[in-house]
C-alpha positions in Angstrom: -30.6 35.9 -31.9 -29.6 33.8 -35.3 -32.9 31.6 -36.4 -30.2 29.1 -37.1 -28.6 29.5 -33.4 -29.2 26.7 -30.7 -30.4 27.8 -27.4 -28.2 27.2 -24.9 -29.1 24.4 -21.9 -27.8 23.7 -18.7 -26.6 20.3 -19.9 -24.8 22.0 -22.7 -23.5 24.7 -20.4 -22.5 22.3 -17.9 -20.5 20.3 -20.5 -19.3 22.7 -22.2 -18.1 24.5 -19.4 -20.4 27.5 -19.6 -22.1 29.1 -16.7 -21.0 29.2 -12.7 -17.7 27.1 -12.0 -19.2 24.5 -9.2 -17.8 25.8 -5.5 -15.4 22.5 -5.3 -13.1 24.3 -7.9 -12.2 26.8 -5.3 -9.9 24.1 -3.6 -7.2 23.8 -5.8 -5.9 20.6 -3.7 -9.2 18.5 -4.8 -9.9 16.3 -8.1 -12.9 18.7 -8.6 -10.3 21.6 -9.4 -7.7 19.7 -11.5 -10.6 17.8 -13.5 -11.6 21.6 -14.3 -8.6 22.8 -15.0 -8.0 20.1 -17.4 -11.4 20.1 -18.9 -13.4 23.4 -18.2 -16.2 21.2 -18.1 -18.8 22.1 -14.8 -20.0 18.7 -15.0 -16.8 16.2 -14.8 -15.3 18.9 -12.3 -18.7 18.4 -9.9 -18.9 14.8 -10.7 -15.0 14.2 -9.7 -15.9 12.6 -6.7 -17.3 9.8 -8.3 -15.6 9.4 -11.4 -12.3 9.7 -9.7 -11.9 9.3 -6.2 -14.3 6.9 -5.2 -13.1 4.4 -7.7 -9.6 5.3 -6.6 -10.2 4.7 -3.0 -12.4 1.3 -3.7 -9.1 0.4 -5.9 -6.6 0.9 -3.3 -9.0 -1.2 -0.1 -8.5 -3.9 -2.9 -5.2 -4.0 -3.0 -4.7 -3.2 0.1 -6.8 -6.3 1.2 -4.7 -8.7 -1.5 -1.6 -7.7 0.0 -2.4 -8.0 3.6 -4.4 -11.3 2.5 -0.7 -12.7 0.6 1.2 -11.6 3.4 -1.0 -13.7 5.6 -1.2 -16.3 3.8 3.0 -16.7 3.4 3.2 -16.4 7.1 0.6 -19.3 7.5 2.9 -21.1 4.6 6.3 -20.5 6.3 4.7 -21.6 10.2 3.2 -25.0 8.7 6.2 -25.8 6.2 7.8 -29.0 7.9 11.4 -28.1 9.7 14.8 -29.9 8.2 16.0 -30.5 12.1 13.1 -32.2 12.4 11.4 -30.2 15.3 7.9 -29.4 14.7 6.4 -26.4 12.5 6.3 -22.9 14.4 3.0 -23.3 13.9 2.5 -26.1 16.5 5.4 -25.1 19.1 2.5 -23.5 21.3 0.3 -26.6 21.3 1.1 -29.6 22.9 2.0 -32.7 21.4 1.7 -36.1 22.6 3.5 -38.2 20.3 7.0 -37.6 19.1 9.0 -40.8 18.6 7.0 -42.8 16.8 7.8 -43.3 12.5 4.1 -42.0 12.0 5.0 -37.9 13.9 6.6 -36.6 10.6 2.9 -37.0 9.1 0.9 -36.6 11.8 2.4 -33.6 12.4 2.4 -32.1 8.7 -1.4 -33.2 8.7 -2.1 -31.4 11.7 -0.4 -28.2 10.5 -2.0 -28.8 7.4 -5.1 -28.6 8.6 -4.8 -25.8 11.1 -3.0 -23.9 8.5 -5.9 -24.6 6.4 -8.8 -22.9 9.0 -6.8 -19.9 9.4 -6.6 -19.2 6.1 -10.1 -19.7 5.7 -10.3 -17.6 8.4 -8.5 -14.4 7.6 -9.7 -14.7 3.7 -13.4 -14.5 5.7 -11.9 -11.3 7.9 -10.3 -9.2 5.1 -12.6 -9.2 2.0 -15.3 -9.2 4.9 -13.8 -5.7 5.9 -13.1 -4.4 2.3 -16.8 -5.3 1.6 -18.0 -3.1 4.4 -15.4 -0.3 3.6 -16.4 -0.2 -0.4 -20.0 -0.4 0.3 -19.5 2.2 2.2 -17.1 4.7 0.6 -20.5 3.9 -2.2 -22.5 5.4 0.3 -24.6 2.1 1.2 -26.3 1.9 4.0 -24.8 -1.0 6.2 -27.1 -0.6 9.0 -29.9 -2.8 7.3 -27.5 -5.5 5.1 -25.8 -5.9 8.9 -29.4 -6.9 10.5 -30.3 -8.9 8.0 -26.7 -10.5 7.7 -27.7 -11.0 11.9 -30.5 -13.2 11.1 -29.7 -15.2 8.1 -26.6 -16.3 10.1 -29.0 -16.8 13.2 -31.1 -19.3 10.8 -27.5 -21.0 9.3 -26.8 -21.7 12.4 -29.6 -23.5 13.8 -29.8 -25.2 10.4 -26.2 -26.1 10.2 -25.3 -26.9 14.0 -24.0 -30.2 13.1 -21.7 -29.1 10.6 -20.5 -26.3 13.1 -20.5 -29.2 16.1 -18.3 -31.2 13.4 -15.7 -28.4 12.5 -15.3 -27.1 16.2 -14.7 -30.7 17.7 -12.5 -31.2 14.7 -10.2 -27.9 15.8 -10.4 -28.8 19.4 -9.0 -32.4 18.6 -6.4 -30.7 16.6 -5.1 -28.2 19.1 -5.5 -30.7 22.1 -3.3 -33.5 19.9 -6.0 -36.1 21.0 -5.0 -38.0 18.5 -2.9 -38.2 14.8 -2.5 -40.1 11.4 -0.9 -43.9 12.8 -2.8 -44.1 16.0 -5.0 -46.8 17.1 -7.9 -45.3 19.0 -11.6 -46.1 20.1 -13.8 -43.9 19.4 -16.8 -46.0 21.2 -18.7 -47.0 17.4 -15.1 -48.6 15.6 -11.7 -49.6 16.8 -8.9 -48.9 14.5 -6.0 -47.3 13.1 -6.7 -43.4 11.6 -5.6 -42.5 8.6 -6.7 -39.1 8.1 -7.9 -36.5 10.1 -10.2 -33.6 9.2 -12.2 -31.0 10.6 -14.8 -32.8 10.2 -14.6 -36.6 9.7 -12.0 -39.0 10.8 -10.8 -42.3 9.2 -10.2 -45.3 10.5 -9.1 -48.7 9.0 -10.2 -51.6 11.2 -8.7 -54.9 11.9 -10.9 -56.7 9.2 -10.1 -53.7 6.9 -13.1 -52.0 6.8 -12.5 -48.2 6.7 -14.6 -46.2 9.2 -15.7 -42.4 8.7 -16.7 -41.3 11.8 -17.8 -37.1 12.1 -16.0 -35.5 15.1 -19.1 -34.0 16.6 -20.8 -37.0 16.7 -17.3 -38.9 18.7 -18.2 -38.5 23.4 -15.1 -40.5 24.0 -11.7 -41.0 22.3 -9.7 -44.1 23.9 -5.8 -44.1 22.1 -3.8 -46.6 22.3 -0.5 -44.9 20.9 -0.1 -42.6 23.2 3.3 -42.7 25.9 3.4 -45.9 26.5 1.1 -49.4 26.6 1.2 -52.5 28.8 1.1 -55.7 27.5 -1.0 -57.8 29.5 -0.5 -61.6 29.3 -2.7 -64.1 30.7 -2.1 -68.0 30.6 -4.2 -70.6 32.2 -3.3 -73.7 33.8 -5.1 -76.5 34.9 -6.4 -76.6 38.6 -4.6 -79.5 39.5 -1.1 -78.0 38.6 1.6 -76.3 41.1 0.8 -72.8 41.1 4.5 -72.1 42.4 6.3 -74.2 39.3 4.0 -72.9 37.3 4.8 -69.3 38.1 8.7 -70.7 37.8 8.4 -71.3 34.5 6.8 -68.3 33.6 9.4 -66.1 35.1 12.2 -67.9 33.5 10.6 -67.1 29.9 10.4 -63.5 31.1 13.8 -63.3 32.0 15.3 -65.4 29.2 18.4 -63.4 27.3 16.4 -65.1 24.0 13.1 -63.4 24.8 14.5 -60.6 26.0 16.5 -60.1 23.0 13.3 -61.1 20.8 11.6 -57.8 22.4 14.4 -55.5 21.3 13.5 -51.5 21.8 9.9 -52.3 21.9 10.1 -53.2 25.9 10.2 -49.9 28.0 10.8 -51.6 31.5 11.5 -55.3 33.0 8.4 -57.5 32.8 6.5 -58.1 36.0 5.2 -61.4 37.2 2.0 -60.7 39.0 0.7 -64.2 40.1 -2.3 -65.7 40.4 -5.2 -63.3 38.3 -8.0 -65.9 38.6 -9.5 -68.8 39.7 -12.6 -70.6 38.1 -13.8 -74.1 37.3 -11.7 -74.9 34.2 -8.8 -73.6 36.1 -6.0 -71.2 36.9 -5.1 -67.8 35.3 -1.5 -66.8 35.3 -0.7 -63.0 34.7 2.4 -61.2 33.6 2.5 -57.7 32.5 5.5 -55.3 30.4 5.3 -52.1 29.7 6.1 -51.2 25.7 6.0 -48.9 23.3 2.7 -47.6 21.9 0.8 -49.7 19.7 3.5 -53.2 20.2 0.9 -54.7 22.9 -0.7 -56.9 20.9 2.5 -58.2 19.0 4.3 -58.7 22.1 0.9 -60.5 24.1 1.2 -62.9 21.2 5.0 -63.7 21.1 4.6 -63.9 25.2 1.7 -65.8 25.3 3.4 -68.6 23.0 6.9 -69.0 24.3 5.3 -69.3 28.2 2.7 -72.1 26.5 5.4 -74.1 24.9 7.7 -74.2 28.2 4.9 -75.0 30.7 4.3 -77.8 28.0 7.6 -78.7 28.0 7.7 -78.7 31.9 4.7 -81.2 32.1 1.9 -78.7 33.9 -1.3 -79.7 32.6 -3.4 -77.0 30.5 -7.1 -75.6 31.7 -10.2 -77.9 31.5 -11.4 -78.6 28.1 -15.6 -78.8 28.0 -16.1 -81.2 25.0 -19.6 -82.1 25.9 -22.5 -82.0 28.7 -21.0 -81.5 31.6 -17.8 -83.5 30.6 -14.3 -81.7 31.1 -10.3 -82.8 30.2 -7.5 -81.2 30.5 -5.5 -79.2 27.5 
């Protein structure tokens, strides 16, 4: 040997591609064989698998998953996009819905597909870069059987730590699918009284009487009384004094009720004939008059007040004396 020559290694060799061709290169169907016959070098042809197909493979679950995951995601788009016929979303069609003829339905029911829309795209972006994780980590030969325990038990901990949040979101989706309520109702929800104006999966608005807006979380909400649901019943009650005639009193009342002008004052709002039901009460300042119609959601308290003062003004006119007025100890007039 030269004094000048350089003595061979097995790096060398390897790159090179002196010395034994690895055993891979005997499949002439595999990147091992073609990286050799491009190169001659031992080392990329042995080390094909991970300069080569691995990082093929972990490109194609990639786009795999951003294909399925846009494919999804249009689907969602298309069964939440509001209809021109003015039917409800595809989305909806197999959950009921309570309220469809009111002027608020268009956006209640493009919130609630909104919203819905909205989880299940959180959903499946959880599911498919969940399941190209797991499929990359393991095509890089990690082992999933510890990350998966310990993914087991910091979930277990989230959860007890954030059970109110998770009590919030689910009672949010159950409200949703059940349609207990939507954007223009006017519902109790036991702490405030008001009229929603936005509903998440997690806190509802409402806008009170007085104005005051109301965030109240959906996990924290036992009861829901709405009042724009079907139908309503406006319930009228008038007093009289106890020294008028019941039977002319409840005269006059029924003539109001039947009167072409209060009739005609009532429009579409009134659902059925109103019903004269008597005598409701009798106590020491007098008599209680009831009458009760049934209406369209949400017009009670309108229709109460134009009731209440057009039966007031006739039994006036008529000349039956109002309840007893208290205006001091003990001493009592009539209105």
């Amino acid at each position: 040997m030269s004094p000048s020559a350089t003595p061979a290694t097995p790096l060398s060799d390897a790159l090179s591609g002196a010395g034994t061709p690895p055993d891979c290169v005997r499949d002439a169907d595999s990147w091992c064989s073609k990286l050799y016959s491009l190169t001659g070098s031992n080392w990329l042809a042995s080390s094909a698998d991970w300069l080569v197909a691995k990082p093929a493979t972990i490109l194609l679950i990639l786009i795999v998953a951003l294909l399925v995951r846009w494919l999804a995601r249009r689907a969602i788009d298309r069964a939440i996009q509001e209809r021109p016929d003015g039917n409800k979303p595809a989305l909806l069609r197999p959950f009921k819905e309570r309220v469809t003829r009111t002027p608020a339905a268009t956006e209640r029911r493009r919130q609630r597909a909104k919203t819905i829309g909205s989880v299940l795209k959180s959903l499946l972006n959880f599911l498919v870069f969940g399941i190209a994780a797991v499929l990359i980590l393991g095509e890089l030969g990690v082992n999933l059987t510890p990350i998966i325990a310990s993914a087991g038990v910091i979930g277990v901990a989230v959860g007890f730590g954030a059970q109110t949040l998770v009590r919030d979101f689910l009672s949010g989706m159950f409200m949703m699918v059940e349609d207990q309520y939507g954007v223009g109702d006017v519902i109790d929800t036991g702490e405030a009284i008001g009229t929603v104006e936005s509903v998440g999966l997690r806190v509802t608005t409402l806008r009170d009487l007085n104005g005051t807006v109301w965030y109240v979380r959906n996990g924290e909400v036992l009861r829901i009384g709405n009042f724009s649901q079907g139908h309503a019943v406006a319930v009228v009650d008038v007093p009289v004094s106890g020294n008028a005639d019941v039977d002319e009193a409840l005269a006059v009342v029924d003539r109001v009720l039947r009167a072409e002008e209060t009739l005609a004052a009532l429009g579409e709002d009134m659902l059925e004939e109103p019903q004269l039901l008597g005598v409701e009460s009798v106590t020491a300042e007098g008599i209680g008059l009831r009458a009760t119609l049934k209406v369209r959601p949400g017009k009670q308290w309108a229709i109460q007040r134009l009731l209440r003062a057009r039966i007031v003004d006739a039994l006036r006119d008529a000349g039956i004396p109002g309840p007893a007025i208290r205006i001091g100890s003990g001493e009592t007039r009539n209105g």
